[in-house]
N, C-alpha and C positions, 0 to 999 in steps of 0.2 A: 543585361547584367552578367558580370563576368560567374563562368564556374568558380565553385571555393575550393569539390571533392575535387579536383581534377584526376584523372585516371580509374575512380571509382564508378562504374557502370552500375545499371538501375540491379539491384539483388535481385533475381531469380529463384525459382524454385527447379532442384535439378534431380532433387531425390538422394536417398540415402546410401550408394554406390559414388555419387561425384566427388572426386576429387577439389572441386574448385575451391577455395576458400571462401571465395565471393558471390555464394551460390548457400539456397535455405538446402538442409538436406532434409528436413521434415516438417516445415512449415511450408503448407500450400495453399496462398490466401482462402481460395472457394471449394476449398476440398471441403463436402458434408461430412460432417461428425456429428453422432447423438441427433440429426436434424437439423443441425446450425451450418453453415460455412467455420472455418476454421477463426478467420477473423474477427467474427461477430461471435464466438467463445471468449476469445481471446483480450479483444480491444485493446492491443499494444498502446504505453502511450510514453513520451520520449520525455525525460527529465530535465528541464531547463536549467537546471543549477549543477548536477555533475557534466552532462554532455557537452553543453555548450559552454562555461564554467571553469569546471575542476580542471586543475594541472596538475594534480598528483603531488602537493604540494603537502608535508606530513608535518609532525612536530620535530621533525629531525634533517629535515629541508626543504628545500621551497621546488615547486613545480619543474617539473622533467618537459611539458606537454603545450605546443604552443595553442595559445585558442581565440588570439589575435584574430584572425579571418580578415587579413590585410590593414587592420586600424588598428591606431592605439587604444591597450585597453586602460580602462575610465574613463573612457569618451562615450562624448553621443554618436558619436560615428560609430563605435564597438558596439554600443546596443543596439544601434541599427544593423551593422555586418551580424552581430546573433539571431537575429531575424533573418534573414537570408541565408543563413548557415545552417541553420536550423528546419528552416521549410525544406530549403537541398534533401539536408538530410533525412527528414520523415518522409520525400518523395523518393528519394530514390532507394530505403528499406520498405516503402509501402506501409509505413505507420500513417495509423489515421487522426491519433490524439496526443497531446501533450500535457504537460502541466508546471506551472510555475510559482515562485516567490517570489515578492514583490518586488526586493530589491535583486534579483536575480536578471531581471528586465533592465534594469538601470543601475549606474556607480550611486551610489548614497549620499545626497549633499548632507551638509552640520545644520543643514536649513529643510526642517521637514515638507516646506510650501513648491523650495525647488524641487525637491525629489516628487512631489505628487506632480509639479509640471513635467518633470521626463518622464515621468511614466506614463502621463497623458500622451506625449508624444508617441511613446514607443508603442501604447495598446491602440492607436489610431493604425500605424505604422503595421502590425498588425490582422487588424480587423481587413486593412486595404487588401495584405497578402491572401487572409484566410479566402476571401469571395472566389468561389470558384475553381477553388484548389482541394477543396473535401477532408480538409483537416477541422478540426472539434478540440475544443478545450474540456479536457477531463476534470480536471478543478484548479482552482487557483488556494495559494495562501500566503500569509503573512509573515516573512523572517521576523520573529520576535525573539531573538536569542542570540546574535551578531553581536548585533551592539552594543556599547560599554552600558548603555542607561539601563541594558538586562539585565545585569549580573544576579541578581535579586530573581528573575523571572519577569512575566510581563501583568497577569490577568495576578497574579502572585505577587509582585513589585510592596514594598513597603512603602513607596511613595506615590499618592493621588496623582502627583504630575507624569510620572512612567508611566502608570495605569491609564492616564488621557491617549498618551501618544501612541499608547496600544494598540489601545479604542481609533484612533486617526487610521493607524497603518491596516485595520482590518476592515475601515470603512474603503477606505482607498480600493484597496485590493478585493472587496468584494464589487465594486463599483466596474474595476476592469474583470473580474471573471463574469460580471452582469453583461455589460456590453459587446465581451466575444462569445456570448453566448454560453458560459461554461455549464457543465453537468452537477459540479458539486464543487464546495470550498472544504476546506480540510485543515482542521487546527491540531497544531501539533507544538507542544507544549517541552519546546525543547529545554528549557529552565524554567520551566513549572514545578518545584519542587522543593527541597533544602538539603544543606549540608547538614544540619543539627540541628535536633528540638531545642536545643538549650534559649535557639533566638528565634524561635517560629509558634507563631500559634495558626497549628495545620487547620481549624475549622472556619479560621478568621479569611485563609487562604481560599481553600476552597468555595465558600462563599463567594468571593471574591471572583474568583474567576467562573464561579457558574453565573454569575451577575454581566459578567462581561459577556459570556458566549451567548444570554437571553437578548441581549440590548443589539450583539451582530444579527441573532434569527429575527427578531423584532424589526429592524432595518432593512431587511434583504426583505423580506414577507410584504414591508412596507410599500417595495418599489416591485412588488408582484413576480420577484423571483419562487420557483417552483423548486430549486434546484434541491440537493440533497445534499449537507454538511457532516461532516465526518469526524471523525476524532483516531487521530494515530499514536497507539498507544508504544508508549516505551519505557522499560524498568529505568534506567541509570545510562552516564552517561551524556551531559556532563554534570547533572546533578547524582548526587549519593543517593537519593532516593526521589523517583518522580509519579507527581501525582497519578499520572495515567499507566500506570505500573505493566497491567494487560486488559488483555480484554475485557476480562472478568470484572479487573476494577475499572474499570471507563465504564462498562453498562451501566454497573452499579452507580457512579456517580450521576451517570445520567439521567438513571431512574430518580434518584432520591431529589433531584432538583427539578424532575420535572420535563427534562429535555428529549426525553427518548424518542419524541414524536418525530424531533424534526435531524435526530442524528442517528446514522449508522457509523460501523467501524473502518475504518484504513490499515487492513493487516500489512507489516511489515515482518516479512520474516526473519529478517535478521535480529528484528525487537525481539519477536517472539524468545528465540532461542537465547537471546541477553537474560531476558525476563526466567529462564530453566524451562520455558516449554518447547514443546516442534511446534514447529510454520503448523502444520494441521491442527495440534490442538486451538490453538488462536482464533482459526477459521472453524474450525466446529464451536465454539462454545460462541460464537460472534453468530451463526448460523441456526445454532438450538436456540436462540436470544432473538432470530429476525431480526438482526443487523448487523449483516454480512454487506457491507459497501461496494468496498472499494481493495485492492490489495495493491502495494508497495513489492516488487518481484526485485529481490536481489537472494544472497544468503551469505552467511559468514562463516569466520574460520572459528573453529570452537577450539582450537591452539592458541589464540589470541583473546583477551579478553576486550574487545573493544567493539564495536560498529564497523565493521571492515565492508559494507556494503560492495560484495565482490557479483558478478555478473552470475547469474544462476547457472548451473552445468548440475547437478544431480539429478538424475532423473527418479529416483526415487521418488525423491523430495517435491518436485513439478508436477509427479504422478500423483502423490497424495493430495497436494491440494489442489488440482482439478477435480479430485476424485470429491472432496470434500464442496468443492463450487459445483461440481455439475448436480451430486444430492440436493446444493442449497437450492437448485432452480436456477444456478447459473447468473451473470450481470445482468444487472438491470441501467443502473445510471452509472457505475465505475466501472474498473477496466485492469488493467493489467501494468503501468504503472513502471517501468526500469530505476527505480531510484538505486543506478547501481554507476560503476564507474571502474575504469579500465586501471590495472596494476600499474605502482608507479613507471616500471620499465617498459609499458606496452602505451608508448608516448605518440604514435603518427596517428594520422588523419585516417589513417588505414584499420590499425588498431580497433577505432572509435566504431566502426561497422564490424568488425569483428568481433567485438565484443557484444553486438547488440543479436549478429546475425547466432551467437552462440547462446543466447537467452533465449531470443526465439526458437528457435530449434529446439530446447531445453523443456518450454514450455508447451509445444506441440509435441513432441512425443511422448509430451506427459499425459495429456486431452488424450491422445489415440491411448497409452495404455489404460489410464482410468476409465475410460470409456470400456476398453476390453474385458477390465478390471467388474464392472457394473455389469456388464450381456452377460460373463461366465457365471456371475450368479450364486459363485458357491459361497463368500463369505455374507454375501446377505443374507443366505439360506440357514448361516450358521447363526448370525446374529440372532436371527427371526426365532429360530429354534432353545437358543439358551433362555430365554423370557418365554418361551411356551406356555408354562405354569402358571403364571398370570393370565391365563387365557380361559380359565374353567375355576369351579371352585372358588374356597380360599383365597386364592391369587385374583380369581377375577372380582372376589369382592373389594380385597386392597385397591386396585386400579381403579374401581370405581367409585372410590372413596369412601364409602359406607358402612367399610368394617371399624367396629369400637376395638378398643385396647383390650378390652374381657375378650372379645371374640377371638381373635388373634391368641390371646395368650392361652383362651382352653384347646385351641385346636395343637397349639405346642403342645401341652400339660397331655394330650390325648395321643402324639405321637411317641411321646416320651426321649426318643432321640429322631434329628433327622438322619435321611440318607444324605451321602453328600453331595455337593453340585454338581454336575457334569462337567469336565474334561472343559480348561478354555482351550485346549489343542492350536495354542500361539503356534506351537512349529508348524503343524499341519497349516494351519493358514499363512505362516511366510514361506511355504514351499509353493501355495497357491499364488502366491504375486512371483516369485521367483518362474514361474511354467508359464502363467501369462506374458512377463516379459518377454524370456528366453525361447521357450517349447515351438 
């Protein structure tokens, strides 16, 4: 089989001195961290739909970026060449998982019977490459928001017939993340939602689609998948407002229907910060909830107001939410996820590894500083210390839930004023990650 990268050599790790472009400067697959290898923190996994996919193609013109891989694309020949471009490429970054949509794999026929036959083809296609090669499907899912029959939404759809062909494209696609074995499927409700209440009845909706998400776990359960389903929340975008807003409301929904058993979350950061939160709050309150999944690693320009899923480079930003996965106890069944994609102008094949080698990198020196961040100890110390007062007393009878309303309010009426709280000495503690970085 011919090369696709040609002139692209397998990435290396060369350290944080090298020069090379084509070289990790701080990802080192088996370097221990916290007691893990870096990789098995990490579980990079490679995006089928911008990597092998996106051309950089905007509303303001079409694709910079070829991504042919020698056939034409809308062929089955091109979804076969994305399969081979594609293994290339996660062999020679040393990624071990990926993840895909359904029609991502294949051109979309007007005939839904054809497209489950090419996709047959392509997850056979595949399965063959996967044997022996140590790559893993991180999750699979459903484009339900392409399509013209979405406009509406899908699990959301005002019409029983959308809502069938939903239900078809999530059976389909959990059917191929079953048989390559995947880790988890992932719904992401990209027109789940409305422009106006004027023509929406929001409980009619959501019903609706929590009816649909029970009939896919119901299905999957059925043919003894284990896996673990996810839900990727996001405020807006192309809807004015979407049901899975953040994390907070996805649990919430989750709970109320019932489904929390069988879903955690899919933090996207770039959602996050759409939605007014940081990439961390997202991952903390998905984590104080026990269902911290899976995470989506790109981030966006907060100059822009759109989903600019730009390749991760703040370290800050990679250090806190390590900081906040390695608290949670770290991955279990997700992974780490590139739903990100190279700037229009940064169009070669060259590019496409550069962009991945700069998230990596992004996202390891993130591990090593949280990690630094966690041994130094002082702002857990501080934490610990501000909720003391709960720890004796008054305080420890709040926490143990046993204080009445009367008790509480004589012990106020007895102090007559409080003192005030302690100092949250924010500066003093971002002088502490500022010394961990730098010092």
């Amino acid at each position: 089989m011919a090369e696709i990268f040609n002139g692209i050599p397998k990435i290396k790790y060369e350290g944080a001195k090298s020069k090379n472009p084509l070289a990790f400067k701080y990802y080192d697959a088996n370097k221990v961290v916290a007691g893990k290898k870096m990789k098995d923190h990490l579980r990079f996994a490679m995006a089928w739909w911008h990597n092998l996919s996106a051309t950089g193609a905007d509303m303001f013109g079409p694709g910079t970026a070829c991504k042919a891989f020698g056939a034409e694309p809308g062929t089955m020949e091109h979804a076969m060449a994305k399969v081979d471009a594609g293994f290339e490429f996660m062999d020679k970054l040393g990624i071990e998982f990926f993840c895909f949509h359904d029609v991502d794999l294949v051109p979309e026929s007007e005939d839904i019977n054809e497209t489950n036959e090419r996709i047959d083809q392509v997850v056979d296609y595949i399965a063959k490459k996967k044997k022996g090669s140590g790559k893993k499907l991180l999750w699979g899912t459903a484009n339900m928001f392409s399509n013209p029959r979405y406009i509406s939404g899908a699990g959301s759809s005002g019409s029983p017939d959308v809502y069938c062909f939903a239900a078809a494209q999530i059976k389909k696609a959990l059917d191929a993340t079953i048989k390559l074995g995947g880790a988890g499927y992932t719904f992401w409700g990209g027109r789940e939602g409305y422009e106006t209440l004027i023509n929406t009845d929001v409980k009619f909706e959501l019903d609706n689609i929590a009816r649909l998400m029970r009939a896919a776990v119901d299905y999957a359960r059925g043919k003894g998948w284990k896996g673990t389903f996810y839900i990727e929340p996001k405020p807006k975008e192309p809807m004015k407002h979407q049901y899975d807003f953040d994390a907070a409301t996805a649990i919430g929904f989750l709970r109320q229907y019932g489904l929390d058993k069988d879903f955690k979350m899919n933090i996207e950061a770039n959602h996050a910060t759409l939605a007014g939160h940081t990439f961390r709050h997202d991952l903390r309150i998905s984590a104080i909830n026990g269902m911290l999944g899976s995470v989506d690693a790109n981030q966006g320009d907060l100059l822009l107001g759109w989903d600019t899923d730009e390749f991760p480079y703040d370290v800050y930003e990679t250090t806190w939410a390590m900081y906040e996965i390695l608290k949670a106890g770290g991955f279990t069944t997700g992974g780490l996820n590139f739903d990100a994609k190279n700037r229009r102008p940064s169009y070669t094949y060259e590019d496409m590894f550069l962009g991945f080698i700069l998230g990596m990198d992004a996202f390891a020196l993130g591990l090593i500083k949280a990690n630094a961040l966690i041994k130094d100890g002082r702002i857990d110390k501080f934490v610990e210390e501000k909720y003391a007062g709960y720890k004796k007393g008054i305080g420890k009878k709040i926490v143990s839930g046993k204080a009445t309303l009367e008790e509480l309010s004589d012990h106020a009426l007895k102090l007559g004023k409080p003192d005030m709280p302690p100092s949250g000495k924010q500066e003093y503690l971002e002088s502490i990650v500022n010394q961990v970085f730098f010092g």
